[in-house]
Residue, then its C-alpha position, 0 to 999 in steps of 0.5 A: x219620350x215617345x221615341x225610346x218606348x219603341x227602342x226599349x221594346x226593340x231591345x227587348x225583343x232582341x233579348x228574346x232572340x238572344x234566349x231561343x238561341x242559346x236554346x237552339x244551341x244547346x240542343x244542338x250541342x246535345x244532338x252532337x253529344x248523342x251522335x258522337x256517341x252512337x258513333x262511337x258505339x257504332x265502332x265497338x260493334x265494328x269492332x266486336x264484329x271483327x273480333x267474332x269473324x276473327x275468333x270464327x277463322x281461328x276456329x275453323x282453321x283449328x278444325x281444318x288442322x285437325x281433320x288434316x291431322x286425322x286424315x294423315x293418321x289414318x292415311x299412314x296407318x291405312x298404307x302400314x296395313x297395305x304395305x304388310x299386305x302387299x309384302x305378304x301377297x309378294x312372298x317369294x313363296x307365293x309368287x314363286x307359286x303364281x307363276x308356276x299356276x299362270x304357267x302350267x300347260x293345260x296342253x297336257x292335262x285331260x279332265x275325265x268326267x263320270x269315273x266313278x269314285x272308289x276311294x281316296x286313294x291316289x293309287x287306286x285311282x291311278x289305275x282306274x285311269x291306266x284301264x280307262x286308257x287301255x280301252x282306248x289303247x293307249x298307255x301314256x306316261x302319267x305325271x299326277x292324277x287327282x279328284x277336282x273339289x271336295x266331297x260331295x255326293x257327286x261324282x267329282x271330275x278327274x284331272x290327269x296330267x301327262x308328260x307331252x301334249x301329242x299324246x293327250x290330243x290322241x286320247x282325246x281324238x278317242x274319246x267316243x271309242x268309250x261309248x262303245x264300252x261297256x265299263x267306261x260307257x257313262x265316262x267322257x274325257x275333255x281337255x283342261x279349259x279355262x274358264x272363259x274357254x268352258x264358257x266359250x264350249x257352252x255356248x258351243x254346245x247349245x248352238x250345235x243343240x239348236x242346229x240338231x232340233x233343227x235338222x235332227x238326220x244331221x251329224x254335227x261336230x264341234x271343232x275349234x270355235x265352230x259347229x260343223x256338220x259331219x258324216x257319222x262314223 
């Protein structure tokens, strides 16, 4: 007898090992439950993930389509307006008269500065310009003669186109016999410059200016790109 009651609390004890266990195991077959489910809502978010980013691209590419699209539009549209442009800036016409006024010899032409205006009439102001020429003793042959610019309370310039270039260096060479007239003393005469050559004489005239302050007993002269000092006439 006084050996089983130790086998019996043996066996008993041994019963309650069996009970933790299958405790232990059920809590562990619970753990794994809830860490193959959060695994698996971890693959739907994986998922859902990719599904956005894929939507987002379709998206983006559907905008990047459209702005194509619009951009081509407007880039067809912009060289149909270029493409009349162009076709109407190169008429024949027009470019028939671009190279007649890119060609045009200035060589020929004089401006008369200060001739007073009588009237609109290309006839009158023709012979203003034939007597103007007399006083110089000259009688040249005159291609057109027009008023520069429009209207406007001030004496406008007058440009006289003659037939060779000979014989408006001659009147020009005169211009300072007018000085000594008493009709067409207020009148001076110029050759037909261009722009940049008007700005090139500015800065001419305002250097032999300087040179006169500077040296008031001294004749100077502009002749080609340069001031000279000259005897007076």
């Amino acid at each position: 007898m006084g050996q089983t009651v130790p086998i019996i609390e043996h066996m008993a004890g041994m019963g309650d090992d069996t009970v933790r266990l299958k405790k232990y195991e059920k809590e562990l077959r619970l753990r794994s439950e809830e860490l193959i489910k959060v695994q698996r809502d971890l693959v739907a978010a994986q998922g859902e993930l990719l599904k956005m980013q894929r939507q987002l691209i379709e998206k983006r590419e559907t905008e990047i389509t459209a702005v194509q699209t619009t951009a081509q539009q407007e880039m067809k549209s912009f060289s149909s307006v270029l493409e009349k442009k162009c076709a109407t800036a190169l008429a024949p016409k027009k470019i028939q008269t671009a190279i007649a006024a890119a060609s045009e010899d200035r060589g020929c032409n004089i401006i008369i500065h200060g001739l007073e205006e009588l009237n609109d009439k290309s006839v009158e102001l023709e012979t203003q310009v034939k007597s103007l020429f007399a006083e110089l003793e000259e009688a040249p042959k005159v291609k057109s003669v027009e008023r520069l610019g429009k209207p406007s309370g001030t004496t406008r310039p007058v440009k006289v186109v003659l037939r060779n270039r000979d014989v408006q260096q001659s009147i020009v060479s005169k211009k300072h016999l007018l000085k000594g007239s008493e009709k067409f003393k207020s009148v001076f005469l110029s050759p037909d410059r261009t722009i940049e050559e008007r700005k090139e004489r500015k800065t001419l005239v305002s250097r032999m200016k300087a040179m006169i302050q500077g040296s008031p007993g001294t004749h100077f002269i502009i002749r080609g790109n340069e001031v000279l000092e000259a005897p007076r006439e």
